[in-house]
C-alpha positions, 0 to 999 in steps of 0.5 A: 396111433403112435406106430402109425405116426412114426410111420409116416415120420419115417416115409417123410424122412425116406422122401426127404433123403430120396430127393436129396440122394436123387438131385444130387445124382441129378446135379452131378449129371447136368454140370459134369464135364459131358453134359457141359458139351451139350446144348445146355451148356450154352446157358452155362457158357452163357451165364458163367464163361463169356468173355467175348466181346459182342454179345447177342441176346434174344429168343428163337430169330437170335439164335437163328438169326446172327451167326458170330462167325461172320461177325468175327470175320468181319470185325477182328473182335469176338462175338457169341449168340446167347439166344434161347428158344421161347424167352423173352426180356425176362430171360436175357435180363437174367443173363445179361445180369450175370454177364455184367457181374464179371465183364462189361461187353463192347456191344450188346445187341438185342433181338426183339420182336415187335410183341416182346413186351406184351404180356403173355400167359407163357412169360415164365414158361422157360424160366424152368430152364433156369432151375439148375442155377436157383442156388449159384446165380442171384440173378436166376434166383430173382426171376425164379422167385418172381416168376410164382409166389410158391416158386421158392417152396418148390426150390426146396425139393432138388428134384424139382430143379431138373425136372424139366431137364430128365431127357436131357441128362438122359439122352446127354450123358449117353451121347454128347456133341457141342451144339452149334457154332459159338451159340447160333444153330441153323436151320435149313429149308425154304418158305413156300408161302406168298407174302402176306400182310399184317394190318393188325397194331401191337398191344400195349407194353406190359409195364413190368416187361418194359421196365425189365427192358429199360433195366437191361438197357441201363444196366449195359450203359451204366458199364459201359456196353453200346446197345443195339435194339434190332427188328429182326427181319421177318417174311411178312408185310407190315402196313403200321409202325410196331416199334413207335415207342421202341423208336421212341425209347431208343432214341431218348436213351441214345441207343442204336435201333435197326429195324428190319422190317419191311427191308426189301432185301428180305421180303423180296427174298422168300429164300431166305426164309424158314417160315415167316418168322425164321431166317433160314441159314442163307438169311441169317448168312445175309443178315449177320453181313448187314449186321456187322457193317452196320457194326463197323460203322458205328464202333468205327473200326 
């Protein structure tokens, strides 16, 4: 009976040491110099590096949306695009936090689509990406703990924090390239379909994603930061207002609100369209132009 204790003490102790050699090979990995040229490093750039001076957050329309480039040109002051695929006000608060920490930004422009604080069951799905930086930003660490009950626990295990990140480390450390152009990545190609239109209303905000939004937007005017809320253009007719208490909430905190939709310089457009919901590199070329002299205008430059 003691042999096989001591035996299962030992295999215990193999599995400890195995994950611990084995994420720290894996954390080597993500945060070397290759990796760190790769799409990932956008998170890192963007949790640990920006200094610009225009920053925009928000989930797939951000990061195909707004080209900083044109913005920069326009403007003479600088700008990048921290979207990330599939968030949502969980994941921008979260690096909005860590932007925070170190400079206070001219201007903070938020993406948000017309469902992005109704609660959905894929909230945290991307809050793995966040895994690698549980033990070196508060900020992930906050959303990661809230995320799940047992989420903390799991942290322990340091292969657990990239395991989400296996292909990536793989395939980046074999062959890497920076992604994009100061965080927005084009996508190309044109929506065939006709336009249709959408007679359905938006569910209640959820009150915890809402008062994770009224935090981002206190936090930027408590530091000094001007914020803009933009509905993002989209290829679809919409016969209600879906933005009544983003109208609402924008106008009692002083904050710019521009809503594109229903903006008949788009949806006259179907070239400019992806899909319904994307701009394609030809809009997002459009876009970022109305973007930034509406920019001009209200910074006053």
């Amino acid at each position: 009976m003691k042999i096989f204790i001591k035996k299962i003490l030992l295999f215990i102790l193999l599995l400890i040491f195995l994950d611990f050699a084995l994420g720290a090979i894996l954390h080597h990995l993500y945060f070397s110099k290759k990796s760190q040229l790769s799409g990932d490093n956008k998170l890192y750039y963007s949790l640990n590096k920006t200094r610009e001076d225009i920053l925009i957050f928000g989930a797939s329309t951000a990061i195909h949306g707004y080209i900083p480039k044109i913005i920069e040109d326009s403007l003479g002051i600088s700008c990048y695009n921290t979207g990330w695929n599939g968030t949502n006000i969980y994941f921008s608060a979260t690096i909005l936090n860590s932007v925070l920490l170190r400079y206070s930004p001219k201007v903070i422009i938020f993406d948000m689509t017309a469902w992005e604080l109704v609660k959905e069951e894929s909230d945290f799905d991307k809050i793995s990406e966040l895994f690698p930086y549980y033990y070196s930003n508060k900020s992930a660490k906050e959303i990661i703990d809230f995320s799940g009950k047992y989420e903390k626990y799991k942290m322990l295990l340091k292969t657990y924090q990239y395991n989400s990140k296996l292909l990536f480390i793989l395939t980046q450390n074999i062959s890497s390239g920076i992604i994009g152009d100061k965080g927005y990545i084009p996508i190309y190609g044109s929506w065939e379909n006709n336009l249709q239109t959408d007679t359905l209303s938006v569910a209640p905000s959820d009150s915890i994603k809402f008062s994770y939004f009224d935090k981002f937007v206190s936090q930027a005017l408590n530091k000094g930061c001007k914020v803009v809320v933009v509905s993002p253009p989209v290829f679809r007719q919409y016969s209600k207002n879906q933005y009544s208490e983003i109208e609402q909430y924008s106008r009692m905190k002083d904050i710019g609100f521009w809503n594109f939709r229903n903006d008949t310089s788009f949806i006259n457009h179907r070239e400019y369209f992806y899909d319904y919901v994307h701009l394609n590199n030809s809009g997002a070329e459009h876009f970022t132009r109305q973007i930034a002299d509406s920019l001009r205008k209200m910074l006053d430059l």
